[in-house]
Every structure is written in structure tokens, then in C-alpha cells.
C-alpha positions as CSV (number, residue, x, y, z in Angstrom):
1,X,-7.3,-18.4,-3.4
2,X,-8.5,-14.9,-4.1
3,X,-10.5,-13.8,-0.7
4,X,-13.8,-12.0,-1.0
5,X,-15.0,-9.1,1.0
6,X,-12.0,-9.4,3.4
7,X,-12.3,-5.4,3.9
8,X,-15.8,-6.1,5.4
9,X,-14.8,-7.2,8.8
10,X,-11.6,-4.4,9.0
11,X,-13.7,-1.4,8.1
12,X,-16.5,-2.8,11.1
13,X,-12.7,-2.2,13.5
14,X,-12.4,1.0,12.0
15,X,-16.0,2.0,12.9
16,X,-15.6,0.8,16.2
17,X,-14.8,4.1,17.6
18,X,-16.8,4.6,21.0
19,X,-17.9,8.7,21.2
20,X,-16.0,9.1,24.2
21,X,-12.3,8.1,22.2
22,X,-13.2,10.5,19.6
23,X,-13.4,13.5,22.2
24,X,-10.3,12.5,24.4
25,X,-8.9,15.9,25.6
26,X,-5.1,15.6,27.5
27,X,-3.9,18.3,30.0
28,X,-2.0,21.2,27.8
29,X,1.4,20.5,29.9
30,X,2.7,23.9,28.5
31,X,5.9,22.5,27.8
32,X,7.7,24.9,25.3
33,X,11.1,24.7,24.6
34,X,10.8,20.7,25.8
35,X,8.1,20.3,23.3
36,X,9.4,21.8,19.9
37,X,12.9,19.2,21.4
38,X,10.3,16.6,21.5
39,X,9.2,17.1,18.2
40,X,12.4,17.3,16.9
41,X,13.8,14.1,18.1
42,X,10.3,12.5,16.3
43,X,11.5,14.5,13.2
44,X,15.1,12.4,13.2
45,X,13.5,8.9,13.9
46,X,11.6,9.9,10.8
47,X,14.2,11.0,8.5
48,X,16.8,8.1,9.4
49,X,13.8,5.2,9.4
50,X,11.5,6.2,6.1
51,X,13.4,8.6,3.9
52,X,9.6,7.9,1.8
53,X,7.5,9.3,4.4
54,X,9.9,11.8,5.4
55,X,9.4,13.1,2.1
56,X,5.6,12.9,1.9
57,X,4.8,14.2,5.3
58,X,7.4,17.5,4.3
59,X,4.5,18.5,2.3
60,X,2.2,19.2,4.6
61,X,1.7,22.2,6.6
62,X,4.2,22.3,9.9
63,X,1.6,21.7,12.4
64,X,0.0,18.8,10.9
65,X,3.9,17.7,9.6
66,X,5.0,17.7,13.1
67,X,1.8,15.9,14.2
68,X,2.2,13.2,12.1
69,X,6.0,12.3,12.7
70,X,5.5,12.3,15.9
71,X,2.5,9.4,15.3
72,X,5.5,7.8,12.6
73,X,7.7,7.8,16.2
74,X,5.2,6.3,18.1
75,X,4.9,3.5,15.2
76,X,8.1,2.8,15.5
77,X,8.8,2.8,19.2
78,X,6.2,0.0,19.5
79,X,7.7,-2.0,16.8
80,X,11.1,-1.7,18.4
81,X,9.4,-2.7,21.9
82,X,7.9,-5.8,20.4
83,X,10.9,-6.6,18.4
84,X,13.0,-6.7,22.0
85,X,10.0,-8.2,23.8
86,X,11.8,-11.6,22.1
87,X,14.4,-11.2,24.4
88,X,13.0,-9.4,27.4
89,X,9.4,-10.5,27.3
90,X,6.3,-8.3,28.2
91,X,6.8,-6.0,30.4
92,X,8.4,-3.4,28.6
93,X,5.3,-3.8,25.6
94,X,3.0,-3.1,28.5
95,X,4.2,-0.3,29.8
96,X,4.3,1.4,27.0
97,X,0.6,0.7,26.1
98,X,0.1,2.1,29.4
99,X,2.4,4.8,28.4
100,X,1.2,6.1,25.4
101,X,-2.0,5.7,25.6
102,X,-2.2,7.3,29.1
103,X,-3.0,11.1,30.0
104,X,0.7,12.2,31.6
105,X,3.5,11.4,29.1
106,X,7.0,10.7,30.9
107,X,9.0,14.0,31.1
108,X,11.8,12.2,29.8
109,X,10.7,10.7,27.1
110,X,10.7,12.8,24.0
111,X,8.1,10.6,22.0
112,X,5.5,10.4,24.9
113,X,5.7,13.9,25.0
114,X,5.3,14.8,21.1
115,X,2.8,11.9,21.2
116,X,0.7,13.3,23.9
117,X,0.8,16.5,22.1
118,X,-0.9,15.2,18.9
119,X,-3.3,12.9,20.2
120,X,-4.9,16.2,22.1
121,X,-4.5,18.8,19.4
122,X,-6.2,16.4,16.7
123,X,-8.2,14.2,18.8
124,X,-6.3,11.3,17.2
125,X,-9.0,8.2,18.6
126,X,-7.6,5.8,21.3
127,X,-8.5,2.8,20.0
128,X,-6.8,3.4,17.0
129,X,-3.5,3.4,18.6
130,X,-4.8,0.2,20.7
131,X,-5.0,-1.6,17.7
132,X,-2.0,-1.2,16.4
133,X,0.1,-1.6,19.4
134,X,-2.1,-4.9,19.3
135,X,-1.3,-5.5,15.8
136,X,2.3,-5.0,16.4
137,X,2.0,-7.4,18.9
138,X,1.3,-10.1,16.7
139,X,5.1,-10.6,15.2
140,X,5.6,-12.2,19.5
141,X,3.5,-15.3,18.3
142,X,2.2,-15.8,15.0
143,X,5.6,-16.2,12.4
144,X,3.0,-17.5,9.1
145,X,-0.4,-16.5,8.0
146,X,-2.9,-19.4,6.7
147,X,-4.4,-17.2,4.0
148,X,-5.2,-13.8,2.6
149,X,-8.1,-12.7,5.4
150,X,-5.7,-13.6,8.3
151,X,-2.6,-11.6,6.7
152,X,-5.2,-8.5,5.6
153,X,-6.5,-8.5,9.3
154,X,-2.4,-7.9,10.1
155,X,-1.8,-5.5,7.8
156,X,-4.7,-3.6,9.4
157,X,-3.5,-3.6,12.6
158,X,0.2,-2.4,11.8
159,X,-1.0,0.5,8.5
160,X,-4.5,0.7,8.5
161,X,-4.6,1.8,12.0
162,X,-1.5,4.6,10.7
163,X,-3.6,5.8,8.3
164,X,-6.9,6.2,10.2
165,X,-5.1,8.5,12.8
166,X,-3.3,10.0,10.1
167,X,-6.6,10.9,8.6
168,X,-7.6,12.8,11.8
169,X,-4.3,15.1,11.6
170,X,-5.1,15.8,8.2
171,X,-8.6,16.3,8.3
172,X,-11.6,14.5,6.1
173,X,-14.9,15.3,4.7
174,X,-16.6,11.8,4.9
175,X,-17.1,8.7,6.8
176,X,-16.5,6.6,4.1
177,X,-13.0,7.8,3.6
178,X,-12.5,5.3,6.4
179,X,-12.7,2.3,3.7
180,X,-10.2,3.6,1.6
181,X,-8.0,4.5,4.6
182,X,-8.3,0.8,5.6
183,X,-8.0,-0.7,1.8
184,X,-4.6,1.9,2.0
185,X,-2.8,0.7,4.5
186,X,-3.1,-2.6,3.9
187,X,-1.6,-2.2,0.1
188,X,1.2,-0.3,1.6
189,X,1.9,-3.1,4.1
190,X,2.0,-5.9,1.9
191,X,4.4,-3.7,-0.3
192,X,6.4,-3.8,2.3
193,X,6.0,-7.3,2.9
194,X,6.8,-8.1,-0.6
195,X,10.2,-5.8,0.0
196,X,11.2,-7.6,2.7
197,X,10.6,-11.5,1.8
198,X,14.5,-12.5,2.1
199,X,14.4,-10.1,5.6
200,X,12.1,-11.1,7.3
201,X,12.7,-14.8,6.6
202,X,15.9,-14.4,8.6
203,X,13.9,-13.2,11.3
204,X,11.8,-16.6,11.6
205,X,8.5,-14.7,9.8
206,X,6.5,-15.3,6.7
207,X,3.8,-13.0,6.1
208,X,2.6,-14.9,3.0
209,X,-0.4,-16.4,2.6
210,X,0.4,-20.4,3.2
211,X,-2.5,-21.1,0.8
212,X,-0.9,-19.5,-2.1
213,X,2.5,-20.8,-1.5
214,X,0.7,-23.9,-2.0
215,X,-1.1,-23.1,-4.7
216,X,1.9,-22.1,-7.0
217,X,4.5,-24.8,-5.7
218,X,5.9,-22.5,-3.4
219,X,8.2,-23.7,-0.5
220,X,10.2,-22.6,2.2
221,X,13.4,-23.2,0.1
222,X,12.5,-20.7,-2.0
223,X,12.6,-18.0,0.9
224,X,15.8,-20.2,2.3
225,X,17.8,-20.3,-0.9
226,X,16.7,-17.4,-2.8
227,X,14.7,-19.1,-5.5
228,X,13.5,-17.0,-8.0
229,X,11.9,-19.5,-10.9
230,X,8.8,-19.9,-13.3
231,X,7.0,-20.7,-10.0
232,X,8.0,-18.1,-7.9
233,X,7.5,-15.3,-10.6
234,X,4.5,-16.3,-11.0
235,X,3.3,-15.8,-7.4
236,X,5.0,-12.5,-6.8
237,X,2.7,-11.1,-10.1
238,X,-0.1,-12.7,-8.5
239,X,1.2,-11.3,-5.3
240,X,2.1,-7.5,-7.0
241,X,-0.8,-7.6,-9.5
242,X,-3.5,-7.8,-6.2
243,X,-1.5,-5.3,-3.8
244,X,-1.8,-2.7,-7.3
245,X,-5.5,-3.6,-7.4
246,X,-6.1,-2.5,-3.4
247,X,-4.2,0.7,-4.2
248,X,-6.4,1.7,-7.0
249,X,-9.6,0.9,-5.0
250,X,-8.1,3.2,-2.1
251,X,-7.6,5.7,-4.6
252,X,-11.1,7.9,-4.1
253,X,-10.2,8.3,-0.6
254,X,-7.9,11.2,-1.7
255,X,-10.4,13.1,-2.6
256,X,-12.1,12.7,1.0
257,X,-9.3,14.7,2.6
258,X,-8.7,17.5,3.7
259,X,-7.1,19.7,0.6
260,X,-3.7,20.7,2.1
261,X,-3.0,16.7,2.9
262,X,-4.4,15.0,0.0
263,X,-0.9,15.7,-2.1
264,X,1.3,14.1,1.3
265,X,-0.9,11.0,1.2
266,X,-0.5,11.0,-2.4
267,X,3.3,10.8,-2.8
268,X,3.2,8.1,0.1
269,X,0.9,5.5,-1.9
270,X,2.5,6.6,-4.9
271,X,6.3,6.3,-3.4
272,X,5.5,2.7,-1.8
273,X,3.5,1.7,-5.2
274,X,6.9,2.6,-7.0
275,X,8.4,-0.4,-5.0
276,X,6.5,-3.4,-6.6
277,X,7.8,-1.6,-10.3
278,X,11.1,-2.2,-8.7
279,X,10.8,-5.6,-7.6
280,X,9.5,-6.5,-11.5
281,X,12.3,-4.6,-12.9
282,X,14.8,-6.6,-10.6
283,X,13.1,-10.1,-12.2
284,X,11.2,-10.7,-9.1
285,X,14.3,-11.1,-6.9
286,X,13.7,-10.0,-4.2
287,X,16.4,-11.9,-2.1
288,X,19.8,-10.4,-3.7
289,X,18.4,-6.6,-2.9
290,X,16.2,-4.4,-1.4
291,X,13.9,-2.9,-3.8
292,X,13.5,0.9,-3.8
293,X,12.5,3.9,-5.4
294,X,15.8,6.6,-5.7
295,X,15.1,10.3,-4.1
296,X,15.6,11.4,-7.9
297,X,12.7,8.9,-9.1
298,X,10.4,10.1,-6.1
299,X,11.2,13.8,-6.9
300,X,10.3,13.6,-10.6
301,X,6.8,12.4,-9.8
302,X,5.7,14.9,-8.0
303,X,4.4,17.1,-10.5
304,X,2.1,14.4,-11.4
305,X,1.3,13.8,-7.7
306,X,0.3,17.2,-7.4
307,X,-1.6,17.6,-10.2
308,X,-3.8,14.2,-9.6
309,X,-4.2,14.7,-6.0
310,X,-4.6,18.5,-5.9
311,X,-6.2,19.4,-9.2
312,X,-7.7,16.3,-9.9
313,X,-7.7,13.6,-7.0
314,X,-10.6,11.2,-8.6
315,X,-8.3,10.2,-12.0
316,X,-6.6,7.4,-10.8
317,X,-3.4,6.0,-9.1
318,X,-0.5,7.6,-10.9
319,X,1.8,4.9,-13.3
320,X,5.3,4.4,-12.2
321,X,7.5,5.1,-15.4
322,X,11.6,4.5,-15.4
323,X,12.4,5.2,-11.9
């Protein structure tokens, strides 16, 4: 079950930037007012869709804060688009590859704009964006993943790719912080997947490794009736046990950053980590509730955030306590 070396083949993806994507300069459209509105609107989507990277990103200086809202915006517009492109196909997906990955944002669209903006201030890489619009893509086809290498090569594409432009806002020190940016993202993502078992059932999708299911007697009644026994416990500590494991590998990647971001990206592992505590302090049921981590139990961490990340960023992940 366990997969070997399945970082090996993401981290060749994340390498794959060609000289000429690094060094993309837009047009400075010299947009004032329409801009700081721009960035404003990307502020919203941000603070009604993740209240945990809302949070995180507030930490950072306003340029890069801005900066990276505005690529949390552009996230979420293509996961919108691909979760409508069920109902109105592929057009709309398309154009707004096209779109956003273009040189001229629409002057109507407040998130092309703030985009635009970002990717030519920090130089954000195109193909990072390619892949995850790619990745995103996926959810229009493929509903279950055979094993763990298929569902890691996901999770790249939809959080890996966040946090390698992420890491060009923020600024690092060292080409190898691209492995940790890559083992990152996908322990975020399959927190998130573990979160939202019973939710994205509903929606047709599993994005658990078939394999595994197997392995520990795991069916599809389980996810259909909300089956939470000696054999489903078992797979989600497998499941939580491996995703804490990734985080602690990505951990020295801190330390690779840019001093005035390391503390944002910090909280965000930390807040997400918080989540699988959750899901072991609900018994593993992950069908009756939403697992979470409350603004008090995010705010009470963050005197150990800062001091691991800021004073000391190579001690380890931080341990959730009571939250």
C-alpha cells in the first residue's frame, strides 16, 4: 500500500520551468483606482471562501498579502469554472486558460485584473498556473483514484502548484525549497480530502486511494451510509497518520523562505494540520460534521507559530493541543 518515492516524479513538474516563464513581464496597464477595487474584490473571495488562509496570508506584508489573495482568487475562479463545466461543458474552462494566463486581463473582470497584476510584479511562472488549471480539470473526468501515486499527482496539480507560485510572492533562498513546497501542498490537500469525505461523495467523487479501501475492507457504503467502524477507523489513522508524516517532511522548507513569509506559511500548514486533530477528536466521523479548527484555537497558536517559524523555523511541525 504505502507508495515509495511518489514525490520523485512531482518535483521533476515543478522543475519543469522553461527560462522564458520565469522572466514573463505583462504591460503595467496603470490602472489605479480599478486596481486597489480589483484587489479588493480578491480580498472578499478570500475572507468568505478560507477564513484559514485569510488569516495566514494577513500576516504578511500588504504587497505580498494582496499578491497572494489575488492568486487564492484565481484558485478559486477555476475551480468554480470546472465545477459548472458539468453543466455547460468546456468552453467557459477554456477561455479562461486563455484568460488568465494571457497578457491583457478583461477590464471587467476584477480577478484577471489583480491576477495580471501579480503574475508581473512577482514573476509568478506560467506553467505553474497551467498546471493547476490542468489539475483542476481533472474533477470533469476522473471521480476515483486507483492508488496513492495517482491521488499525490492530483494533489499536486490543485496545492502544490498554490504553493510554488506562492513561494515566488514570498520570496526563497534555495531551489530545493521546491520539494518541500510540493511535499506541502499535497498534505494540505489530502487534509482537505479527508474533511470532506461525506461532501464530496455527494458530489459523485472519491479521492481515496481504491487500493486502501481494499485493503482495510473499505466500501462505498461506508461513504453512502456514514460508517464509521473498527475498519473505517483504522484507515482514516492510516490515512491521518501518512498526511502528518508529509507535513513534517515539508517542514525544512520554512526555513528556505523569505523571512517576512515564513510565519504566513507557517499558520497555514499549522491551521490545516489542526484539522486531522479534529477529525480524531470527532471519533473519525467525518460524515455527521465538518471538521475544523475555531478562530480562538487558530489564534492561540500563533505565539508558537511565530516563534518556530521566525525564531526557530528548523524545530519541527508545531503539535496541535485542545483546540
Amino acid at each position: 500500500m504505502l507508495a515509495v518515492n511518489w514525490d520523485i516524479e512531482l518535483l521533476e513538474k515543478a522543475r519543469s520551468v522553461r527560462p522564458h516563464d520565469a522572466s514573463l513581464v505583462l504591460p503595467d496597464y496603470h490602472l489605479g483606482d480599478p486596481l486597489n477595487v480589483a484587489y479588493n474584490y480578491c480580498r472578499n473571495i478570500t475572507a468568505i471562501h478560507s477564513k484559514s488562509f485569510y488569516m495566514a496570508s494577513g500576516m504578511l506584508s500588504p504587497e505580498k498579502r494582496k499578491a497572494v489573495r489575488a492568486l487564492y482568487a484565481f484558485c478559486r475562479t477555476t475551480d468554480d469554472i470546472v465545477d459548472n463545466a458539468v453543466q455547460v461543458g468546456h468552453k467557459d474552462l477554456q477561455a479562461w486558460r486563455d484568460q488568465s494566463l494571457g497578457v491583457c486581463p478583461r477590464f471587467n473582470d476584477p480577478v484577471s485584473i489583480a491576477w495580471a497584476d501579480t503574475r508581473q510584479r512577482f514573476k509568478i511562472p506560467a506553467c505553474y498556473a497551467l498546471q493547476l488549471i490542468d489539475g483542476v480539470a481533472k474533477d470533469m473526468h476522473v471521480h476515483r483514484y486507483g492508488n496513492f501515486t495517482s491521488l499525490a499527482e492530483y494533489c499536486y496539480g490543485v496545492a502544490s502548484t498554490v504553493g510554488l507560485m506562492s513561494m515566488h510572492i514570498i520570496g526563497f533562498s534555495d531551489e530545493k525549497a521546491l520539494r518541500y513546497a510540493v511535499k506541502l501542498g499535497v498534505a494540505l490537500q489530502l487534509t482537505n480530502i479527508l474533511r470532506d469525505i461525506a461532501e464530496d461523495y455527494r458530489r459523485g467523487r472519491i479521492y481515496l486511494p481504491q487500493d486502501e479501501m481494499t485493503a482495510f475492507g473499505i466500501t462505498e457504503d461506508h461513504l453512502h451510509l456514514g460508517i464509521v467502524d473498527e475498519a473505517w477507523i483504522a484507515f482514516m489513522k492510516f490515512q491521518i497518520d501518512r498526511t502528518r508524516k508529509i507535513y513534517e517532511e515539508s517542514w525544512p522548507g520554512i526555513a528556505m523562505l523569505n523571512a517576512d513569509g515564513r510565519m504566513s506559511i507557517a499558520a497555514a500548514a499549522t491551521f490545516y494540520r489542526g484539522i486531522l486533530h479534529d477529525i480524531e477528536k470527532r471519533g473519525y466521523d467525518v460524515f455527521s460534521g465538518r471538521a475544523c479548527v475555531s478562530k480562538w484555537g487558530k489564534i492561540k497558536q500563533i505565539p508558537s507559530i511565530w516563534f518556530q517559524s521566525v525564531l526557530a523555523p528548523n524545530t519541527g511541525m508545531i503539535q496541535p493541543n485542545s483546540i
